[in-house]
N, C-alpha and C positions, 0 to 999 in steps of 0.2 A: 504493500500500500504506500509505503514511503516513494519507493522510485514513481509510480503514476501520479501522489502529489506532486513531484516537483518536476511535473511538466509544466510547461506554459501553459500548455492550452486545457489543463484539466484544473478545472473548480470547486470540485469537491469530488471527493471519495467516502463512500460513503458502502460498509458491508451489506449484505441483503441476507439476511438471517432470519426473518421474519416471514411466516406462511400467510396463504391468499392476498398477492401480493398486487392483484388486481381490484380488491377490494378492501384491503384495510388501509386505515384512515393516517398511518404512517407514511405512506406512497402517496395517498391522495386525499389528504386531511379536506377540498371542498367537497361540496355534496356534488350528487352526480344527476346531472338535468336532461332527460328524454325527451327531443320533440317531435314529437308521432302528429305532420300533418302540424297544426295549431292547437295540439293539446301538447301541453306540460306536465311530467312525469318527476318526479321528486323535488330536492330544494323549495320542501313545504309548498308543490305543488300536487294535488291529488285530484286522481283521473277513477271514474269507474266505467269498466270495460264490460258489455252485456251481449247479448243474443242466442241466437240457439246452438244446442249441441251440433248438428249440421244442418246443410242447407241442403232443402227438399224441395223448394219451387220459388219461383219468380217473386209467385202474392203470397205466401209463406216468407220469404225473405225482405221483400220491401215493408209488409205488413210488422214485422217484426223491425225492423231499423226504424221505424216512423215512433212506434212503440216505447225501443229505447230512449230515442232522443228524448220525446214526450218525458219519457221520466225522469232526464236529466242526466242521462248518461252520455261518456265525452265522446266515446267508439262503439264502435261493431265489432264481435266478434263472433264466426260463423264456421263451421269445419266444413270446407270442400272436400279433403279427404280426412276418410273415418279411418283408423288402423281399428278393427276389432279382435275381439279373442277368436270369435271363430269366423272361417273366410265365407262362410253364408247367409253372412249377416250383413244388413245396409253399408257398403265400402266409402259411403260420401257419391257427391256428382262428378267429382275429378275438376278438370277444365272446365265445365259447363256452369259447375258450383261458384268457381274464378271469377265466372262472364256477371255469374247473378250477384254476387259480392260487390261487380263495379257501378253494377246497377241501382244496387242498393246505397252504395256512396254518393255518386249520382244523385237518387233522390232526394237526400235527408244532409248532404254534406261532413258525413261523419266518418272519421277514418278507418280504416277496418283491416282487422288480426285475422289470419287463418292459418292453420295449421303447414306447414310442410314435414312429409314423413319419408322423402325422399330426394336422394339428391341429384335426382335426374329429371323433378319437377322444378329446380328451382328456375330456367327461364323462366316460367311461367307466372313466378310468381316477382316479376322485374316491378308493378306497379304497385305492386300490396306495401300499405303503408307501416305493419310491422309484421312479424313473421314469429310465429308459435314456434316453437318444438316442444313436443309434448312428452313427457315423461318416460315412453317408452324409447325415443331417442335423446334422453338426456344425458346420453354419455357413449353414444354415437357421436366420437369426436370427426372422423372425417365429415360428416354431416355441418358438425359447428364449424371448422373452422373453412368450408364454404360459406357460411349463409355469414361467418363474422364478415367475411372478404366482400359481402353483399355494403358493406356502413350502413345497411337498414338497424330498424331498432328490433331487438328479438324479446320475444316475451318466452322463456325459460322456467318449464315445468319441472316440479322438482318429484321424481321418482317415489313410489310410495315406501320403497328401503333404501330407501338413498340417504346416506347422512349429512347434514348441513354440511360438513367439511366434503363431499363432492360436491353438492351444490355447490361453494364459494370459490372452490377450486374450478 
């Protein structure tokens, strides 16, 4: 550490010995501020994100955005694709679910989250204004660090045996 201090062009040295180093307040003591679209996500800003498990039709989906707003909610949140337990069970609309989601932003002006469970959907998902992964890919790292390289905002579901220290890591 001595010889990198006494370069010119180094400022400080400082060791990294400290875990979740993306998230503690050592590394990055401001708060950390989301802008999904014109809604604001932390530094004592608070957003609540609503809609249906997935998106099943047009008037099911617009009916439903008009609804949220109505109550005061900042976004949409809808699953184009379903990852289910079993493969004969409703899988979501795929792309078609996409088209309804933009339509439903379209209506009501409110931003909207939907899941990606794959990483051979993400073109598709180049307008979505933040991007899910849902718990069962929450540590499908090839997955994240696509969708990080996307600078969209990701909304990170936290596995139901997953320990805070994976989450934060």
């Amino acid at each position: 550490t001595e010889l990198l201090r006494s370069m010119e062009i180094v400022d400080k040295v400082q060791r990294v010995s400290e875990p979740f180093k993306q998230t503690n307040r050592k590394f990055h003591p401001q708060d950390t501020v989301v802008s999904v679209g014109n809604v604001k996500i932390g530094g004592g800003h608070f957003a609540v994100i609503a809609g249906p498990c997935s998106v099943e039709s047009e008037e099911q989906i617009i009916c439903v955005a008009q609804a949220v707003k109505a109550a005061g909610a900042q976004m949409l949140r809808g699953g184009a694709f379903k990852p289910r337990t079993s493969p004969y069970s409703f899988q979501g609309m795929g792309v078609d679910g996409l088209q309804l989601l933009r339509a439903a932003r379209e209506a009501t002006g409110l931003p909207i989250c939907t899941e990606l469970t794959n990483i051979h959907q993400l073109e598709q998902f180049y307008d979505m204004d933040m991007i899910q992964i849902g718990a069962r890919n929450m540590q499908n790292f090839e997955l994240l660090r696509e969708v990080g390289r996307t600078q969209k905002p990701i909304l990170l579901k936290r596995g139901l045996s997953s320990t805070l220290e994976e989450l934060l890591m």
